[in-house]
C-alpha positions as CSV (number, residue, x, y, z in Angstrom):
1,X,-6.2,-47.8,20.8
2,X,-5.7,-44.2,22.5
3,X,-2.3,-44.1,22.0
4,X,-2.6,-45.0,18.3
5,X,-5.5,-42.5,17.8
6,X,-3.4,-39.7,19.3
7,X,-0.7,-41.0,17.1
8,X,-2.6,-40.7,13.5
9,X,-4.2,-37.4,14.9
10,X,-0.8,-36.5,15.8
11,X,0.8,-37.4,11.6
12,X,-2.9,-35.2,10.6
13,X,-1.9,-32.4,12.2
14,X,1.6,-32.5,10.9
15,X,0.5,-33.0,7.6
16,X,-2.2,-30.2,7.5
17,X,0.9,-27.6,9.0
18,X,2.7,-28.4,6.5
19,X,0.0,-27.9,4.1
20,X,-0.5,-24.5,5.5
21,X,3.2,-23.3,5.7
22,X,3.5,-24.7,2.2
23,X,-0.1,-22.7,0.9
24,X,1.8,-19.3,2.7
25,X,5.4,-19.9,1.1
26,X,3.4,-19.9,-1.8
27,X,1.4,-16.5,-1.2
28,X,3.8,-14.7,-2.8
29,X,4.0,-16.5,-6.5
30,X,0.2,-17.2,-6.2
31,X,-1.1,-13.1,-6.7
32,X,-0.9,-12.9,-10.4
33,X,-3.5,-15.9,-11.4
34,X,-6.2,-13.5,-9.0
35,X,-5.8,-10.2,-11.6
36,X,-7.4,-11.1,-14.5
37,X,-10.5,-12.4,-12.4
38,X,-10.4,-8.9,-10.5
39,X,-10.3,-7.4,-13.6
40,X,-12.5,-9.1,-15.9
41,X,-15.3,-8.3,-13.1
42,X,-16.1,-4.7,-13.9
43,X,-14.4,-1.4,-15.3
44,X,-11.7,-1.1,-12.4
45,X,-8.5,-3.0,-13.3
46,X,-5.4,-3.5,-10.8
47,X,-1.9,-2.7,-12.6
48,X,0.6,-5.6,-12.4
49,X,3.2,-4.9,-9.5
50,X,6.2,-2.6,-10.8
51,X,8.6,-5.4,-9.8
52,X,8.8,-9.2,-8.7
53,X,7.3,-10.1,-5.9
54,X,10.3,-11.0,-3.9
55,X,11.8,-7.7,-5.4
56,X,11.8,-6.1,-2.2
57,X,12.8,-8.2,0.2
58,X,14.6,-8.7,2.9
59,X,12.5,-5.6,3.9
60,X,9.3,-6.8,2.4
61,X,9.0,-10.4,1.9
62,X,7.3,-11.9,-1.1
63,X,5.0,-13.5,1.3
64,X,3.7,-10.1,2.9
65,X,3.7,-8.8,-1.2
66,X,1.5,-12.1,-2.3
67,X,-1.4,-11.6,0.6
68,X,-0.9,-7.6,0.8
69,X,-1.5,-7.2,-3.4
70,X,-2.7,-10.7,-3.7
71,X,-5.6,-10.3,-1.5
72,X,-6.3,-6.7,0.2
73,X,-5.2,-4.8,-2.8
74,X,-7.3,-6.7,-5.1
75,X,-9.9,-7.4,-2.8
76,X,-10.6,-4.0,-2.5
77,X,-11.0,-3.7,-6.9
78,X,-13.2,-6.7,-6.4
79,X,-15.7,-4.7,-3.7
80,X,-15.6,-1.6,-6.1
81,X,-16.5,-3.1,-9.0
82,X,-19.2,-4.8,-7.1
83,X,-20.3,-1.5,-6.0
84,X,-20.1,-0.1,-9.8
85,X,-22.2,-2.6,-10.8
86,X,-25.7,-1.9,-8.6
87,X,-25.8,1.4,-6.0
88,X,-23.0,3.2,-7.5
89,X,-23.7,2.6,-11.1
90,X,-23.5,6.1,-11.9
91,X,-19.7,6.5,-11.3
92,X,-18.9,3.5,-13.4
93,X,-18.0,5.7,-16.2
94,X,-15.5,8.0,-14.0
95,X,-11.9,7.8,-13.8
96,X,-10.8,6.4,-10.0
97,X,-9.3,9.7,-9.4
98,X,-13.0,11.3,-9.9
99,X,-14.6,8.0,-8.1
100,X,-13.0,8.6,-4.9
101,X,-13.7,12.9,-4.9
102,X,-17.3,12.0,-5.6
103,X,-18.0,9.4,-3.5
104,X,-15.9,11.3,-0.5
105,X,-18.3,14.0,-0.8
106,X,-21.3,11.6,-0.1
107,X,-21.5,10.3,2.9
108,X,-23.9,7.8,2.0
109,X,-21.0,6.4,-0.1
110,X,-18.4,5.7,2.6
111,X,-18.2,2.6,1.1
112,X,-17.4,3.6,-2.5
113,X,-15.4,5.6,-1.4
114,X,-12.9,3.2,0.8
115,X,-12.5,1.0,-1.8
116,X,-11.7,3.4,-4.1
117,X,-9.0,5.2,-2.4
118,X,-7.9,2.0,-1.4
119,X,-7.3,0.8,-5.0
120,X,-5.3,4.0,-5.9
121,X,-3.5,4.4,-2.9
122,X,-1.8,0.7,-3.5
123,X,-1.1,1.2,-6.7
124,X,0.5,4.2,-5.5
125,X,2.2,2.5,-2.9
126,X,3.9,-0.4,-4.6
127,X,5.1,2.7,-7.2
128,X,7.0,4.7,-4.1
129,X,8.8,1.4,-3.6
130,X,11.9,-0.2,-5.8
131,X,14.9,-2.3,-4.8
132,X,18.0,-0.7,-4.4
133,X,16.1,2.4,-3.6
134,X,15.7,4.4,-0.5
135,X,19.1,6.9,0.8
136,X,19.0,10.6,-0.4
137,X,17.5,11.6,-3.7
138,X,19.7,12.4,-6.4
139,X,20.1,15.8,-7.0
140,X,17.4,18.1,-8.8
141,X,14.0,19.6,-8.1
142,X,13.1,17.4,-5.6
143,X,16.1,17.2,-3.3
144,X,16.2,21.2,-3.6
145,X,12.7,20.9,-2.6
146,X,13.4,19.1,0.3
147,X,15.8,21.2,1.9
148,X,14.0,24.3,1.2
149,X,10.7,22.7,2.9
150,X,12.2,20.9,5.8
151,X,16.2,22.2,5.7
152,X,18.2,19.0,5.5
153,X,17.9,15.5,4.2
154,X,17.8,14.4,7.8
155,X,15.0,16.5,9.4
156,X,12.9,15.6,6.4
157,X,13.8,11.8,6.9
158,X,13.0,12.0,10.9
159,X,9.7,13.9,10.8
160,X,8.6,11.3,7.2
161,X,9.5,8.4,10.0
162,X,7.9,10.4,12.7
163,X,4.3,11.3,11.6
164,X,4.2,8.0,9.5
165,X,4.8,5.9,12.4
166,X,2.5,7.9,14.8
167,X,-0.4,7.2,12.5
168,X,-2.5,5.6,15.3
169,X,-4.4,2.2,14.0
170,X,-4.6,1.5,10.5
171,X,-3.4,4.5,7.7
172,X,-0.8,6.5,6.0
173,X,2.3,8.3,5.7
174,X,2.2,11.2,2.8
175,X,5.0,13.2,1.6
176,X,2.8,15.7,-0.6
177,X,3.1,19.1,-2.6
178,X,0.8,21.8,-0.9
179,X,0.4,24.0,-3.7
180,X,-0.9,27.2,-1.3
181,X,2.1,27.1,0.3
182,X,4.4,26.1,-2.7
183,X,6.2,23.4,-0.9
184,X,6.8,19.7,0.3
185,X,4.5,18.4,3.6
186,X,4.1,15.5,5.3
187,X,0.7,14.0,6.1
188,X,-0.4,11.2,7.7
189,X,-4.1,9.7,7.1
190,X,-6.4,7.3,8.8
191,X,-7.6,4.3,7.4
192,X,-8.6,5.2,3.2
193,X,-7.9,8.7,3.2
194,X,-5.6,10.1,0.7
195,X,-4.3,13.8,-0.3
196,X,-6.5,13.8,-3.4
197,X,-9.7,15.2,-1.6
198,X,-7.5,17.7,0.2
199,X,-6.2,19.5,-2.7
200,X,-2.9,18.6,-2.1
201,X,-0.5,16.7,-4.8
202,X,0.4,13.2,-3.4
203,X,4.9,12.2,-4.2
204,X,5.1,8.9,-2.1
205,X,3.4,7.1,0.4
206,X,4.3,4.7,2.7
207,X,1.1,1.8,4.3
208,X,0.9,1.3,7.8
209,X,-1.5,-0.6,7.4
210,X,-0.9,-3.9,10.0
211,X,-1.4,-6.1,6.6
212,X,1.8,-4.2,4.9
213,X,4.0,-4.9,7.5
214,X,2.5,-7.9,10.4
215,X,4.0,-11.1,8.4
216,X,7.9,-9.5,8.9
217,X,7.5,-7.5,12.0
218,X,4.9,-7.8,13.8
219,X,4.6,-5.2,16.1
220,X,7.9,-3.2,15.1
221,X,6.1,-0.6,13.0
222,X,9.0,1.9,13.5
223,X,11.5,-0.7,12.0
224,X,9.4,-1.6,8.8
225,X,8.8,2.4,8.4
226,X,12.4,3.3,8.8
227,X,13.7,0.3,6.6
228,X,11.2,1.4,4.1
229,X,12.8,5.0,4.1
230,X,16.3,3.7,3.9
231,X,16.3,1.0,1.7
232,X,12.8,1.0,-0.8
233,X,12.3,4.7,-1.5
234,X,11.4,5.0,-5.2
235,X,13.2,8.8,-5.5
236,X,12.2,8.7,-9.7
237,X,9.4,8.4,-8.7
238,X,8.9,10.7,-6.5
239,X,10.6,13.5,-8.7
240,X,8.0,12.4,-11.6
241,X,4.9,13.1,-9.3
242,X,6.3,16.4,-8.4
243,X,6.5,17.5,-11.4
């Protein structure tokens, strides 16, 4: 009777794996059913990805984009529009832009605030990315702008993959216009924190967040960062922002 008990538990635990590994294949075709929920539930909507969701891969894999948009980025426009609806009811009018400068300079609205930043800064993400992007830019204002703020192509790639992988814990990697000193920067931010606040303008971004990148490398930061650089880099983009 053991040995037929360990059996059957045996063919269970099988058969809820397989459940499991078939529920996470599935992550990545599963997002888009989630929007219109998240956005029917208050005045902060999440834009449709710019691409499929296995656009991106091998360097992203639909099943990192179906949990990453799926569930943080739309989590995060769930808890804000939550938060719009009782204690921050008086920003529920505002543009997002305006929603995260207010509630950044409250501290009693840390909160607000880190869903709000969160919400734009994917959306802003997923736009810095297409396939068959990354290499240099094409020529124009933005690769002159390049070379006149970092000197080549190549010392502005290493210090992008640089400061973006030295984020310590969760964050972000920011190429950004300072407009004091009239040219291109590189940033990196902890946890929700985004250029916009800072008076600089924000041209791509890059999540190194352990959610963005966990499910393909694990702990190989530096090789999702890098393949990022060289293979996703949305340069149109990028030139649009800067403007």
């Amino acid at each position: 009777m053991q040995q037929r008990s360990k059996r059957i538990d045996r063919r269970a635990a099988l058969k809820t794996g397989a459940a499991a590994l078939a529920a996470v294949a599935a992550a990545g075709t599963i997002a888009r059913p989630y929007i219109a929920r998240a956005q029917a539930a208050g005045p902060i909507t999440v834009p449709p990805l710019p691409w499929k969701d296995d656009a991106l891969a091998p360097v992203i894999s639909a099943n990192t984009i179906g949990f990453h948009y799926g569930k943080h980025h739309l989590g995060y426009a769930a808890a804000l529009n939550t938060a719009l609806a009782g204690p921050a009811k008086d920003l529920a009018a505002l543009p997002l832009e305006e929603i995260i400068k207010s509630s950044r300079a409250n501290p009693n609205r840390a909160g607000v605030f880190n869903a709000a930043a969160q919400v734009w800064n994917h959306t802003f993400y997923w736009n810095s990315m297409k396939a068959g992007g990354g290499g240099e830019p094409p020529a124009g204002k933005l690769k002159d702008a390049i070379s006149a703020s970092f000197g080549d192509f190549a010392k502005f790639k290493e210090a992008l993959a640089r400061v973006t992988i030295g984020q310590f814990a969760s964050g972000w990697g920011w190429l950004a216009w300072d407009d004091k000193a009239k040219k291109l920067v590189i940033e990196a931010t902890a946890n929700a924190e985004t250029p916009l606040h800072r008076a600089n303008k924000p041209i791509l971004t890059i999540d190194v967040w352990e959610h963005a990148y966990y499910l393909d490398y694990q702990n190989r930061r530096a090789d999702y960062v890098n393949a990022v650089i060289d293979k996703l880099i949305n340069w149109e983009f990028a030139e649009k922002n800067l403007g």
